[in-house]
C-alpha positions in Angstrom: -19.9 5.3 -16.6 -17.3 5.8 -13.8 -13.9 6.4 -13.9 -12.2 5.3 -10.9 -8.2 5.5 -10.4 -6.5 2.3 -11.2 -4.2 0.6 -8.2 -2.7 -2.6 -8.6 -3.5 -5.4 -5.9 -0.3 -6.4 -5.0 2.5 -3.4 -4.1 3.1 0.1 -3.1 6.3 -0.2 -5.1 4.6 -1.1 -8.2 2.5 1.5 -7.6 5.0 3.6 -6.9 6.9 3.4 -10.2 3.4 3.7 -12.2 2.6 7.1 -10.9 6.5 8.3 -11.8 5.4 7.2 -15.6 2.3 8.9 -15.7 4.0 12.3 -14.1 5.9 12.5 -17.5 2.8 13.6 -18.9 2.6 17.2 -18.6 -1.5 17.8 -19.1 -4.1 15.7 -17.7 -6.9 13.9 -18.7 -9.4 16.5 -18.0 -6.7 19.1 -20.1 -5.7 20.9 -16.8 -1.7 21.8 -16.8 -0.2 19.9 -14.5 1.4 21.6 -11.3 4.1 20.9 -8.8 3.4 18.7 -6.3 0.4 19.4 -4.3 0.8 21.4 -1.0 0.0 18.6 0.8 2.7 16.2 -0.8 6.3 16.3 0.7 5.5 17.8 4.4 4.1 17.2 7.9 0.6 18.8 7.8 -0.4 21.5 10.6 -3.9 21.7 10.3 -6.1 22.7 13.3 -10.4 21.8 13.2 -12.2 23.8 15.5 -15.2 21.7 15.6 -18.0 24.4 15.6 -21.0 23.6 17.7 -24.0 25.1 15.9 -24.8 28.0 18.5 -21.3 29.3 18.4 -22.2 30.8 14.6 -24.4 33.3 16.1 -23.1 37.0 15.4 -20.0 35.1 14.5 -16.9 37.5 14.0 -15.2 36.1 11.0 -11.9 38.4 10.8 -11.1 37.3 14.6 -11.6 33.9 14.2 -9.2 33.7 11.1 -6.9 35.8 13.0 -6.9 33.2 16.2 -6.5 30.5 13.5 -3.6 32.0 12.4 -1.9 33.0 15.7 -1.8 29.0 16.1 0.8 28.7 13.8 -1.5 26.4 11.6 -1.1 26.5 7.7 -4.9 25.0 6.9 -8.0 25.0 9.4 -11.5 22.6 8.6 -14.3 24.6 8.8 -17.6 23.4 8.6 -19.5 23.6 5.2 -22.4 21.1 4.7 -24.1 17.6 5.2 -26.0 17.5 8.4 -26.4 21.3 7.6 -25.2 24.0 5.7 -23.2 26.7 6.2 -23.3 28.1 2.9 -26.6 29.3 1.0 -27.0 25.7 -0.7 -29.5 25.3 -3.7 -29.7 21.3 -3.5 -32.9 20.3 -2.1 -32.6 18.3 1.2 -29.5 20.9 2.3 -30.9 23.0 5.4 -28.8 25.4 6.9 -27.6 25.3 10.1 -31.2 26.6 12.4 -28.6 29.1 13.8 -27.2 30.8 10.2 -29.9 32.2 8.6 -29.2 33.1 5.1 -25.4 34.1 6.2 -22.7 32.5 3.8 -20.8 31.9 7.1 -18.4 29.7 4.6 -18.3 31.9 1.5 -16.7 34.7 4.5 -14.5 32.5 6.5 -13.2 31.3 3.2 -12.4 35.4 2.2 -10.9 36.2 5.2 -8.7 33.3 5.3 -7.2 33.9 1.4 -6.0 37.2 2.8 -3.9 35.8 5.4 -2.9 32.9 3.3 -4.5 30.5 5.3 -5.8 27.3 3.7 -9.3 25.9 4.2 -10.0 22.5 4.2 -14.3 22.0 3.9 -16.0 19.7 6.5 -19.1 17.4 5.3 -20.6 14.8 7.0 -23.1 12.6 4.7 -23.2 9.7 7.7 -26.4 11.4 8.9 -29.9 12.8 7.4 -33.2 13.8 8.6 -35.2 11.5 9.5 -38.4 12.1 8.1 -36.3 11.8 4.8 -36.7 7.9 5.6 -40.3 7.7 4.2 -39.4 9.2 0.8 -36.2 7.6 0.2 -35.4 4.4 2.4 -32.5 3.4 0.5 -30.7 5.9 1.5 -30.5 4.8 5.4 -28.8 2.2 7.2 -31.3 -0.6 8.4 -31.2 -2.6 11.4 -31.9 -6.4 11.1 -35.6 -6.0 12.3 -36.4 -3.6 9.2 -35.7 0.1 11.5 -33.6 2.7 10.5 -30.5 3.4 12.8 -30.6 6.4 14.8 -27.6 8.5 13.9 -25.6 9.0 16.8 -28.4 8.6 19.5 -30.1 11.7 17.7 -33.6 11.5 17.8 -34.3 13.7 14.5 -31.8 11.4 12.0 -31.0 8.6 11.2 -27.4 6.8 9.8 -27.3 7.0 6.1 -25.5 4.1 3.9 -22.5 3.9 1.3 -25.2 1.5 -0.8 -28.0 4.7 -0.9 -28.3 8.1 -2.8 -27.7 10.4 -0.2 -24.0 9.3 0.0 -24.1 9.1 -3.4 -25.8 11.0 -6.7 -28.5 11.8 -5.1 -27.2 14.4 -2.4 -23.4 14.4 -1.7 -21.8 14.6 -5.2 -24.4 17.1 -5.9 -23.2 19.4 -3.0 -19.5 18.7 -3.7 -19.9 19.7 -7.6 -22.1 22.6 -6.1 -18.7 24.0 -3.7 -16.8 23.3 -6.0 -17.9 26.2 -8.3 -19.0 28.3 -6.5 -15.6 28.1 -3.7 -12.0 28.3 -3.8 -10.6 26.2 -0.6 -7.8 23.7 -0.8 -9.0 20.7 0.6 -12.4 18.3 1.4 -12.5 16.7 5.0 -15.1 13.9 5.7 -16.3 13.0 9.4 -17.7 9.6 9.8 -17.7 8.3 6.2 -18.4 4.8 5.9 -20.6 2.7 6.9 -22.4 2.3 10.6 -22.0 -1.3 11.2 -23.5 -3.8 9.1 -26.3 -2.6 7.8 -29.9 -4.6 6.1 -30.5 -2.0 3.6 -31.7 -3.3 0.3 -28.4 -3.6 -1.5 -27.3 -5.2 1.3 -29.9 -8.0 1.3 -29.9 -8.4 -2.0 -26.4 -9.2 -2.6 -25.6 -10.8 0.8 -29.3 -11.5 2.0 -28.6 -15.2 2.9 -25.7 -14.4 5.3 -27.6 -11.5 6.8 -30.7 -13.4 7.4 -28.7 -15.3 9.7 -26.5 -15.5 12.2 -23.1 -13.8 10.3 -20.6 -15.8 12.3 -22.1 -18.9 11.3 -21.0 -18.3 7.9 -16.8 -17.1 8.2 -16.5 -17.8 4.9 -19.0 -16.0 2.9 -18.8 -13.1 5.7 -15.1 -12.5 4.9 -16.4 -11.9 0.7 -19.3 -9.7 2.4 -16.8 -7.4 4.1 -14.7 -7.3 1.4 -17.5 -6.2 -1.1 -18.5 -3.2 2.2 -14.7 -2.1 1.6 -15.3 -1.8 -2.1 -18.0 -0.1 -1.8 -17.0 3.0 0.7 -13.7 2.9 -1.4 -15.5 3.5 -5.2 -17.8 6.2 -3.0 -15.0 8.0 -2.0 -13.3 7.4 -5.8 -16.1 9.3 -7.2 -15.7 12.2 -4.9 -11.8 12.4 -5.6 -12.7 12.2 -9.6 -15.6 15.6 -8.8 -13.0 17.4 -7.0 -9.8 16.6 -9.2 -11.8 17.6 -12.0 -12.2 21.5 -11.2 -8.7 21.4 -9.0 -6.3 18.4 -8.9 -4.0 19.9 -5.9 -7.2 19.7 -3.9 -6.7 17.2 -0.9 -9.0 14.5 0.3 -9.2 12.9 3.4 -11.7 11.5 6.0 -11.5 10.7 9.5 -10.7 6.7 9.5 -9.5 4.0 12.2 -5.7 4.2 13.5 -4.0 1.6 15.2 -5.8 0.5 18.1 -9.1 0.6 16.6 -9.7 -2.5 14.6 -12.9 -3.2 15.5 -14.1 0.3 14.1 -12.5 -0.1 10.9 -14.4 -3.8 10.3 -17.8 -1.9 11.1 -17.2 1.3 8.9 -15.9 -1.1 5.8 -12.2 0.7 6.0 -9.3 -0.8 4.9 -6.1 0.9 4.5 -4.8 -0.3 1.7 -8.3 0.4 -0.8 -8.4 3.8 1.3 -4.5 4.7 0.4 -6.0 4.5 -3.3 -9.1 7.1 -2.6 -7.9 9.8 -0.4 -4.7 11.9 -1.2 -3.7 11.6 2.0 -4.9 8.8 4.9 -6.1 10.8 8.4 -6.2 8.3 11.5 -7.4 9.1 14.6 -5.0 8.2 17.5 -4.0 8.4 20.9 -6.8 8.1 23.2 -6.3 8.1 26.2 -9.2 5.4 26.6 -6.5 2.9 25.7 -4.7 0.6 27.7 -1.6 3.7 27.9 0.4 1.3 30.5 1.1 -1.8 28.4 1.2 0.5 24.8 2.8 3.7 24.0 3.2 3.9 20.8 -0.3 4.2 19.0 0.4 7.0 17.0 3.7 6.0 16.2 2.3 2.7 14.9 -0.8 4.1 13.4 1.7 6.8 11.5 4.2 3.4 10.2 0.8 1.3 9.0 0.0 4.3 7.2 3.0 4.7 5.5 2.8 0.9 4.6 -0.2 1.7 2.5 0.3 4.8 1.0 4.2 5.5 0.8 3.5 8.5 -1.5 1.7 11.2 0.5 2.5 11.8 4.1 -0.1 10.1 6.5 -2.0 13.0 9.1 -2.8 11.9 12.5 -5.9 12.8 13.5 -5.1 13.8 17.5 -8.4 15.0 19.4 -7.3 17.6 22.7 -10.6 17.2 24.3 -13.0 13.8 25.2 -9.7 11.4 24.4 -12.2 8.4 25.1 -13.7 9.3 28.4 -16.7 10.5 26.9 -16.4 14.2 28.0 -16.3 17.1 25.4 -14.4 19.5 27.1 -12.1 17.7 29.5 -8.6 17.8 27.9 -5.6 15.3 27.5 -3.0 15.9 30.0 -0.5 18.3 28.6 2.5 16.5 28.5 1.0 13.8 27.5 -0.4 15.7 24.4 2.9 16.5 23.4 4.1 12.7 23.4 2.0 12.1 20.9 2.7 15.1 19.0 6.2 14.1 18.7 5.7 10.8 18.1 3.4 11.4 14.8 6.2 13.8 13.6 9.1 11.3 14.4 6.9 9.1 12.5 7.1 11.4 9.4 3.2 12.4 9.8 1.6 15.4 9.7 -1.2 16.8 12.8 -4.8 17.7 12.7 -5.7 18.8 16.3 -9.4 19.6 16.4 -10.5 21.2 19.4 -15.0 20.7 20.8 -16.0 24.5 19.1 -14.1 27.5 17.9 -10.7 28.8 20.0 -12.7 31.6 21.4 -15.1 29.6 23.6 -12.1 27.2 25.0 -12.8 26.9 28.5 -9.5 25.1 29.5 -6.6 28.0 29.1 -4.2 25.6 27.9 -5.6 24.7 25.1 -4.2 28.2 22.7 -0.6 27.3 23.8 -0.6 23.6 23.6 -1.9 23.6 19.9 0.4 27.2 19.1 3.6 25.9 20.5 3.3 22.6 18.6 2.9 24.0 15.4 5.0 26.7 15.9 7.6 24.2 15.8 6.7 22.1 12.9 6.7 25.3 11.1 10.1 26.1 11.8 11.4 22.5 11.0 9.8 22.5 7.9 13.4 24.2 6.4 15.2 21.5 6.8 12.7 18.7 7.2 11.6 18.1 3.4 9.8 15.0 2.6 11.2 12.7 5.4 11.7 9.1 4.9 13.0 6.4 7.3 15.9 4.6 7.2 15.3 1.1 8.6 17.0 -2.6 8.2 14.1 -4.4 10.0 10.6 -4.9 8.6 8.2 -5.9 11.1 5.2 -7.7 9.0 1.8 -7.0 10.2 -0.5 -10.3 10.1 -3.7 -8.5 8.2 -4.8 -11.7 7.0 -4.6 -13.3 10.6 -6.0 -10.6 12.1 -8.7 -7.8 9.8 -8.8 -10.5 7.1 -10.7 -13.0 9.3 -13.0 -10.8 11.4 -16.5 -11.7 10.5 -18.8 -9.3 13.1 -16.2 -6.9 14.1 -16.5 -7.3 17.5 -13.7 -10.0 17.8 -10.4 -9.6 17.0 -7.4 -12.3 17.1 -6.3 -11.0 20.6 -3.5 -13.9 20.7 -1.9 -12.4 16.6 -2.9 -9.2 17.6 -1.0 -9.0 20.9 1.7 -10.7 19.3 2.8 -8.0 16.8 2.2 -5.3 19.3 4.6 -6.8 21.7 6.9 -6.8 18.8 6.5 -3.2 17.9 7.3 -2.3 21.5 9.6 -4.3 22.2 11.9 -3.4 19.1 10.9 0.1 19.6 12.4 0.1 23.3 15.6 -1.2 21.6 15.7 1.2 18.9 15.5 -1.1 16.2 15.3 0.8 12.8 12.1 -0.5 11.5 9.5 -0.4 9.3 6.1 -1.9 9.0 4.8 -4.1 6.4 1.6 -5.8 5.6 1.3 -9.4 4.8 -1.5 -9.3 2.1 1.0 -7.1 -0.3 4.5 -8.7 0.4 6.7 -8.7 -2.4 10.4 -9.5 -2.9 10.8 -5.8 -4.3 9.3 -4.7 -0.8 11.4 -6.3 1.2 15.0 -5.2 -1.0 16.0 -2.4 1.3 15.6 -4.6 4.5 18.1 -7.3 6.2 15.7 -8.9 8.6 12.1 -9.4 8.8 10.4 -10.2 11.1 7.5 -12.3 11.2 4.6 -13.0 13.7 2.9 -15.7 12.0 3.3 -18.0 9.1 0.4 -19.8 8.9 -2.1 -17.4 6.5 0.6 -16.9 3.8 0.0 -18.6 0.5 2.8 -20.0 -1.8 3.1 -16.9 -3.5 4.6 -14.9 0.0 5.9 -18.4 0.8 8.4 -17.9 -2.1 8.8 -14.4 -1.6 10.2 -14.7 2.2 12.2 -17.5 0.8 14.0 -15.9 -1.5 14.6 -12.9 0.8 16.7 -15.5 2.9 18.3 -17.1 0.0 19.6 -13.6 -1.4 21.1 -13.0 2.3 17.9 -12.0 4.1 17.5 -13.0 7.9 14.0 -14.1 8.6 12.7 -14.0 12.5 9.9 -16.7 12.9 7.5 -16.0 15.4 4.8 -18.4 16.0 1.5 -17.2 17.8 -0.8 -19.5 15.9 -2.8 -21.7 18.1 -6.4 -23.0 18.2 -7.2 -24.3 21.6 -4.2 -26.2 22.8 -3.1 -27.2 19.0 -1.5 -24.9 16.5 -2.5 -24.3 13.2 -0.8 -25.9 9.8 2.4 -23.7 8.7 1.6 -23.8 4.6 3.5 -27.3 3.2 5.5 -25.4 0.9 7.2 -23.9 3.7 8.4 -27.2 5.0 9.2 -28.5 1.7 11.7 -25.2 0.4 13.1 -25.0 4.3 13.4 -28.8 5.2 11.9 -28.6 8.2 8.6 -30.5 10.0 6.3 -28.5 11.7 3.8 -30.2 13.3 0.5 -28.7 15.0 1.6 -30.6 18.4 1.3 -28.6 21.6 5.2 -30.0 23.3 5.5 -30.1 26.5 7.8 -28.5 29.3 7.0 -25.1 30.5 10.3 -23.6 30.3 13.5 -22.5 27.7 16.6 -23.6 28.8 19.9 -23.3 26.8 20.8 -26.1 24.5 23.9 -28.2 25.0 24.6 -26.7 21.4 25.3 -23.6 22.3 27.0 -24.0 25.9 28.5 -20.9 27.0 26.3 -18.7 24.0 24.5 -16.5 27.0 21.4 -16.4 25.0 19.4 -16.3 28.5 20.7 -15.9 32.3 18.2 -18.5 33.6 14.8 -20.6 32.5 12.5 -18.5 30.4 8.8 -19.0 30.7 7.2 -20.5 27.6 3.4 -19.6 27.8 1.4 -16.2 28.2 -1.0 -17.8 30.1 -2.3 -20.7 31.5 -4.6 -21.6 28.8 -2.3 -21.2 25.8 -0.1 -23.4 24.5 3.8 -23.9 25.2 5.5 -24.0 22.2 4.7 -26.0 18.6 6.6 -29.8 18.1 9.2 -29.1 15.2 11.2 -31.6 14.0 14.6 -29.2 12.7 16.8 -30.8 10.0 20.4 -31.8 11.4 22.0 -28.5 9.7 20.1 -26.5 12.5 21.7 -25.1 15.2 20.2 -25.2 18.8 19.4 -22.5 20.6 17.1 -23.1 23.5 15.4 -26.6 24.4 11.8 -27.2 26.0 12.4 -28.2 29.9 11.5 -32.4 29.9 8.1 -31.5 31.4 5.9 -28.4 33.1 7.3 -27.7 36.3 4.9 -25.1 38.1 4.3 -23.2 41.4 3.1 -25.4 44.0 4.2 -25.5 47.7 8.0 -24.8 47.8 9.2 -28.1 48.7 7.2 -30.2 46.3 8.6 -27.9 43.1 10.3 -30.4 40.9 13.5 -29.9 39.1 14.1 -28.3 35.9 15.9 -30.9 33.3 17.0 -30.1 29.3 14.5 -31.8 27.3 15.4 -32.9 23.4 12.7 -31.0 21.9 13.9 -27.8 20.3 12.2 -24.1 21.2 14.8 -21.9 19.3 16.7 -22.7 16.6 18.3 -21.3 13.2 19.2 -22.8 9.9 21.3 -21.2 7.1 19.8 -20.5 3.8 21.3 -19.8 1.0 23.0 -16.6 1.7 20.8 -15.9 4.7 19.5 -17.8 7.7 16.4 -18.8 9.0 15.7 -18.1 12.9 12.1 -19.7 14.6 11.1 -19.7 17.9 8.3 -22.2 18.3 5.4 -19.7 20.3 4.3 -16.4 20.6 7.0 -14.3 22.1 5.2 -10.8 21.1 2.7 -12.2 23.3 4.7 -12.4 26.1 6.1 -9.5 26.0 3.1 -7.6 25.3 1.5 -8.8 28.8 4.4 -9.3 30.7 7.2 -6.6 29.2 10.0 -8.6 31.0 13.2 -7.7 29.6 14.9 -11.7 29.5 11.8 -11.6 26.6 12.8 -8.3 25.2 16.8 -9.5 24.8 16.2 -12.6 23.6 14.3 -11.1 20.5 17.3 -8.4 19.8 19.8 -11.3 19.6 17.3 -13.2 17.1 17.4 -10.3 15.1 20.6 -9.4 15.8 22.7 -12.6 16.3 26.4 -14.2 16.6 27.8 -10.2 15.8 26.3 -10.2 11.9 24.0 -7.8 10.7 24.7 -5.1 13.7 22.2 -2.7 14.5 22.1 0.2 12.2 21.9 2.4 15.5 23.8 1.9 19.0 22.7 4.6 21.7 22.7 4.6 25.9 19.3 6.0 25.6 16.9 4.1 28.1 13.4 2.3 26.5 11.6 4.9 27.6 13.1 7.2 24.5 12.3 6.4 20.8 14.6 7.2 18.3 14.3 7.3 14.8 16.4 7.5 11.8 15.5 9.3 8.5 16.5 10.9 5.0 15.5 14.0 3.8 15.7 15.5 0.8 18.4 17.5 1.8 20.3 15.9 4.7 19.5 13.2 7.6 17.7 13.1 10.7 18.1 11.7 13.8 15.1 12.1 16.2 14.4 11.3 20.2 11.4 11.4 21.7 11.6 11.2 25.2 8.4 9.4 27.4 10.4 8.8 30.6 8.0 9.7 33.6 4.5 8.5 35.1 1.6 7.7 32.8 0.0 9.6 31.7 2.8 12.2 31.6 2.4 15.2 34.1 6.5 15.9 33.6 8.8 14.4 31.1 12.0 13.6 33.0 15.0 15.4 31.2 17.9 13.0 30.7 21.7 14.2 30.6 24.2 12.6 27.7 22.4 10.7 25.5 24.3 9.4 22.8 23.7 7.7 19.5 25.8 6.0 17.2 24.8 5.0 13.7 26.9 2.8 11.3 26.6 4.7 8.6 29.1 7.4 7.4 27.2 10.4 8.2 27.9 14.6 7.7 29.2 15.1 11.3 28.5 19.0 11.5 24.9 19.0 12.6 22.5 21.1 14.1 20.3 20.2 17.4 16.7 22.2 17.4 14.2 21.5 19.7 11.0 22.6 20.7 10.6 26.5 22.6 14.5 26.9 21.7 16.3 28.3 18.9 18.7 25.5 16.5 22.4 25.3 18.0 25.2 23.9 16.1 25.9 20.1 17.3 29.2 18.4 16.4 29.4 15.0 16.3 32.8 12.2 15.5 33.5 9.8 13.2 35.4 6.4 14.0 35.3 3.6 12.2 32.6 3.8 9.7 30.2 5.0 12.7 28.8 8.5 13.5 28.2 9.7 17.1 26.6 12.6 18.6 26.1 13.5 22.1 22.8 15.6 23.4 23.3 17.3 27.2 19.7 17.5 27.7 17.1 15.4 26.2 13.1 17.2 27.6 10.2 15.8 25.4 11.8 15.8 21.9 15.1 16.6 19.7 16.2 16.0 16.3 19.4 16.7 15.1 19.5 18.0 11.3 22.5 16.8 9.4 22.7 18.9 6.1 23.9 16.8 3.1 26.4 19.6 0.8 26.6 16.9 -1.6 
């Protein structure tokens, strides 16, 4: 029978408070003595995977590779060990070395070598992939196309994919080769490259449970597709379960981790059957791949950021890694690398996101052709090595949680390939658009909202309503009863008519929200609020021609008015036949107290806007929703421009207060240095400081105190800074 790890459905902070109990105990299940926390617990990660290409093993020189491992300032390297092929003398049958090796324990020596220079080693397998003449004798262990074929793996001609449902991922092959390294090995950690599945696949499992969807079309059926995905997750989350429960066995401080999906890839994470939440509860500690520069780098900046902040919205135990690739970055070429500055923007941005880095590199350091690459990866761990004195087990300080819309957007994809662009743009032009105005925020998901979750917050902030059921309905209610600002987004249209908000809604807030597309193209101020200066001018309503202006509500008379709809579309036409704008009755923006807190809605998708047209009339109006009438004030006040992000976080043995500076073309070539920039947080603070930033040495940084509010100064802002406040408390 198989043991799995037990995870409640419903919150990290549940969670949480379960895994404090079972600490108490002080031997395990298995009789091991329980340790410290694991080494991979409380700090940002600096691990570095030199992706070895088969020929580079030949007459392979051990003691200098470990020695140019170490010269990177890295405290763990991935080296290869099995799957595809071994680099160890294996004994399970189907393992064949790599056709380069020979009989060499290439692993057994790099593992040696490494001990003595107290260098961890973290073992690479990849189980996605087997020979394929191994198809005849065991076809359920492949993935199977619709017509019957097995999928080539990765173009090869000589494998095919394996599945999660089969053996080889399974008993048959890959437990047997973990149990197999794990006695005969001492390395610190298991890393798994392309785990999951490779799309939908027809294998027998498959078609056996799910045979009348997948004999079909699968969109045909949104329904029953969503239970089929859901069942995929399960099952790549109870594979990777039952590798955690072999290695945890022989070594519980042994991490576990696999390349998954960050941010921008949602469509990946549907076809591999990853979701964050399940995969928080397998791995020790949740590895996304970000920042590629394939992505569209002029609307969005902040992938790793985001992909760092969903993580920790899973999994707030262990610190997320982010997975950040020098070479290929999406244009399909294995040795061109990411622009230099541009590598360190993203670097910064996973460790002002409290995440840890694994830079691989296309093959070992020695056969690098660009001369970059040694410095670039040296010089950014030499620096999370030296913060890691001060920076111990970071955690953000935030008032605003920023809801992502799973169930709107992953929850509902039934092929992968579509997404809800409209949802999906929506939170991201949120997320930008707070992170440009250095709003202290956090993440959080909508599928696991609970009033416990939402405690250390004063505003959320909410894309969509529509996919919450009365059980989250009740939850954000009673966040604004018990003083809690809610900001109603509403990006929630089918064709030109939006979708139901849940009746409950209306029925605790006394408001009607209809699914009526109003008309009048434009936001003017209401008569309401003369004088407010909520906008300088009109505000266009729509992100495009085919979406809707803004939904029909009918607001109770305690409501206050913010912005009306203009009395009908007025649009671009030959100057002198442009009509005149007049105040309609119908209601865009609006707020209603509630109990101890307030409600505030704004009837479309402003995210959206933003997101495709970044114009800052959007980008203001959204701060004062959060931010309104002078209650609530932001947590941090600074001159900085939008181009640097700040962040704001505990340790456990002071405060930090971190810049990351993108100001310059993109991609970056140069990072423009700013002069002055100053930051202000309300929060009585430790006011003797110290400033470190990357290539300098730490210099003592005094800040003032007036009024409740701490204030430092930095001269000269380059690509990153973070000022250490010690806590002698």
């Amino acid at each position: 029978m198989t043991v799995h790890f037990f995870k409640f459905p419903s919150s990290n902070s549940i969670r949480t408070i379960l895994f404090l109990l079972l600490s108490l105990q002080f031997v395990n299940a298995s009789g091991q003595q329980k340790t410290d926390s694991p080494w991979y617990a409380d700090k940002l990660l600096r691990i570095y995977h030199p992706n070895m290409k088969n020929w580079e093993v030949t007459g392979f020189d051990v003691t200098k590779f470990v020695d140019e491992c170490v010269a990177l300032n890295a405290e763990a390297i991935v080296v290869n060990a099995g799957g595809i092929y071994s680099f160890y003398p294996s004994k399970i049958n189907h393992h064949n070395p790599n056709p380069f090796i020979g009989s060499r324990d290439l692993f057994g020596e790099i593992c040696k070598e490494a001990k003595k220079r107290d260098l961890k080693i973290i073992a690479r397998f990849d189980f996605a992939g087997a020979a394929s003449e191994l198809s005849e004798l065991h076809p359920g262990w492949f993935h199977q196309n619709k017509d019957g074929s097995f999928k080539s793996h990765r173009g090869s001609g000589s494998r095919f994919s394996t599945t999660p449902t089969g053996g080889y991922q399974n008993e048959d092959f890959a437990q047997k080769v973990l149990h197999e390294l794990m006695e005969s090995y001492e390395f610190s950690g298991i890393h798994l490259n392309a785990s999951g599945f490779d799309g939908v696949s027809y294998d027998r499992v498959s078609m056996e449970k799910y045979g009348s969807l997948l004999q079909g079309e699968i969109s045909e059926n949104p329904e029953l597709a969503g239970e089929f995905n859901l069942w995929r997750q399960r099952v790549v989350e109870e594979m990777i379960l039952d590798y955690r429960k072999i290695l945890h066995e022989k070594n519980e401080n042994i991490l576990l981790m696999a390349e998954i999906a960050g941010a921008e890839s949602p469509g990946w994470a549907y076809r591999k059957g990853f979701d964050n939440y399940r995969l928080s509860n397998a791995f020790t500690n949740l590895l996304l791949t970000s920042g590629r520069m394939k992505t569209d780098l002029y609307r969005f900046r902040y992938w790793v950021g985001l992909s760092a902040d969903m993580a920790h919205a899973t999994m707030p135990d262990n610190l997320p890694i982010i997975n950040l690739k020098v070479h290929s970055a999406g244009f399909n070429y294995s040795d061109f690398q990411v622009p230099v500055e541009e590598f360190k923007l993203y670097s910064y941005q996973a460790i002002a996101h409290n995440a840890g880095l694994k830079i691989p590199t296309y093959g070992i350091l020695h056969y690098q052709l660009d001369t970059r690459t040694k410095e670039l990866v040296s010089s950014i761990f030499e620096f999370m090595k030296k913060r890691e004195k001060y920076a111990v087990n970071p955690k953000k300080i935030s008032q605003v949680a920023l809801v992502y819309p799973k169930m709107g957007i992953e929850d509902i994809m039934v092929t992968g390939e579509e997404v809800n662009i409209g949802l999906r743009n929506e939170f991201l032009g949120l997320y930008r658009a707070m992170a440009g105005k250095h709003v202290q925020l956090e993440v959080l998901y909508d599928n696991i909202l609970t009033e416990y979750d939402l405690e250390k917050y004063n505003v959320m902030v909410v894309p969509s309503m529509v996919h919450f059921n009365d059980r989250q309905i009740e939850t954000i209610y009673h966040f604004m009863e018990n003083g809690g600002r809610v900001v109603m987004l509403d990006n929630s249209y089918s064709g030109n008519e939006f979708n139901k908000i849940p009746d409950l809604f209306h029925q605790l807030c006394g408001i009607t929200w209809t699914t009526i597309n109003g008309t009048g193209n434009y936001a003017v101020p209401s008569s309401d609020y003369p004088g407010y200066g909520i906008i300088k001018g009109p505000l266009g309503l729509s992100s495009s021609e085919s979406s809707p202006n803004y939904r029909l509500t009918k607001p109770s008379d305690d409501c206050k008015l913010w912005l009306n709809a203009s009395l009908n579309n007025v649009y671009r036409v030959t100057p002198e036949d442009i009509g005149k704008i007049e105040t309609g009755d119908n209601a865009v923006l609006w707020s209603k107290k509630i109990g101890e807190g307030d409600l505030v809605y704004f009837g479309n998708g402003l995210g959206e806007m933003m997101y495709h047209y970044d114009h800052p009339d959007y980008t203001e109006l959204l701060f004062k929703m959060i931010f309104h009438e002078g209650s609530n004030p932001p947590l941090l006040v600074t001159n900085a421009p939008s181009t640097v992000e700040i962040t704001f976080n505990e340790t456990r043995n002071g405060y930090l207060i971190q810049f990351v500076n993108s100001t310059g073309k993109t991609p970056l070539d140069e990072i423009i240095p700013l002069s002055n920039i100053s930051v202000s947080i309300s929060k009585q603070l430790p006011v003797d400081g110290m400033l470190h930033q990357p290539g300098r040495e730490g210099s003592a940084l005094e800040g003032s105190m007036e009024q409740g509010k701490t204030t430092f100064t930095i001269q000269q802002l380059k690509g990153f800074a973070e000022i250490f406040l010690p806590d002698n408390k």
